[in-house]
VOGU-3710 file (C-alpha; in Angstrom, 3 decimals, decimal comma):
1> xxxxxxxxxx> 0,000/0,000/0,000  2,741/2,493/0,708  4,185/1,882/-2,617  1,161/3,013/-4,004  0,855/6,225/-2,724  4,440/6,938/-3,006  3,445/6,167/-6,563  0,608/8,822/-6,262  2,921/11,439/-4,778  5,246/11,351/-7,136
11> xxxxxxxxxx> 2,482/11,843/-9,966  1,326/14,617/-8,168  4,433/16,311/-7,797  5,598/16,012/-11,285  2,488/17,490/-12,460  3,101/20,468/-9,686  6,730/21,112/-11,092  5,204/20,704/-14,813  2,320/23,202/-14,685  3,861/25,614/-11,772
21> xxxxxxxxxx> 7,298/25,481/-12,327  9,031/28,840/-11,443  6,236/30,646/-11,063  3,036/30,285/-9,975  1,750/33,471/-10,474  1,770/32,100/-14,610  -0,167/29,227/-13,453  -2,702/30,665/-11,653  -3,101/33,750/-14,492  -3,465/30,904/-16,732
31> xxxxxxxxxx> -5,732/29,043/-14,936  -7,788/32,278/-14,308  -7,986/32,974/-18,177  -9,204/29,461/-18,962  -12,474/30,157/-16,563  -12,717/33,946/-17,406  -12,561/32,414/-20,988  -15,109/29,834/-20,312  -17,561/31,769/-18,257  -17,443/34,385/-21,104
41> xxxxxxxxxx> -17,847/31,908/-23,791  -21,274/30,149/-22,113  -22,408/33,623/-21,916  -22,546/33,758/-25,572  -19,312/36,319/-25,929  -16,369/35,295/-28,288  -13,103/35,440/-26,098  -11,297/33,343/-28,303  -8,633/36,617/-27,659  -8,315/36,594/-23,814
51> xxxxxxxxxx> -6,240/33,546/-23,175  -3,049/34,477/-25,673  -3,053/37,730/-23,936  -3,368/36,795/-20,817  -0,654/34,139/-21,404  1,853/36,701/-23,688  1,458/39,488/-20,347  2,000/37,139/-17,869  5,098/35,868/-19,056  6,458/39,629/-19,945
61> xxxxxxxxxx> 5,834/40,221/-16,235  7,205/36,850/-15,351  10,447/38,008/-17,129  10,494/41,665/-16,352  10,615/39,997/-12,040  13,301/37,775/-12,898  15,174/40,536/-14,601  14,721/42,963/-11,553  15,677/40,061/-8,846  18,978/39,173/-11,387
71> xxxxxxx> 19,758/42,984/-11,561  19,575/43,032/-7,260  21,521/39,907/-6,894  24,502/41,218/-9,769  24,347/44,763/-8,046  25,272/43,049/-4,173  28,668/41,017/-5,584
//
């Protein structure tokens, strides 16, 4: 039985470090878009759009942070 869950864990956890990765703010944008984009869509509005945008800002921001936290960590050495 405990190989089984150990089993389970590690699933879980690979699918964690897959979708999350470095940053879970991406993730949870993402996952935000996909229901704004849903709940828009079964209220009859196209929002084919909102998802690539959502995804194309998030990462900008995603890189602009690691940028700024690179640029403090260079600027201490």
């Amino acid at each position: 039985m405990r190989m089984i869950w150990k089993g389970i864990r590690a699933f879980g956890l690979f699918w964690y470090e897959f979708i999350v990765g470095d940053d879970w703010t991406v993730a949870a944008a993402v996952g935000l878009a996909i229901a704004a984009t849903w709940g828009l869509a079964k209220a009859g509005v196209s929002a084919w759009w909102l998802l690539p945008i959502v995804v194309v800002v998030s990462l900008a921001f995603s890189i602009r942070r690691l940028e700024l936290r690179s640029r403090k960590t260079s600027a201490r050495r």
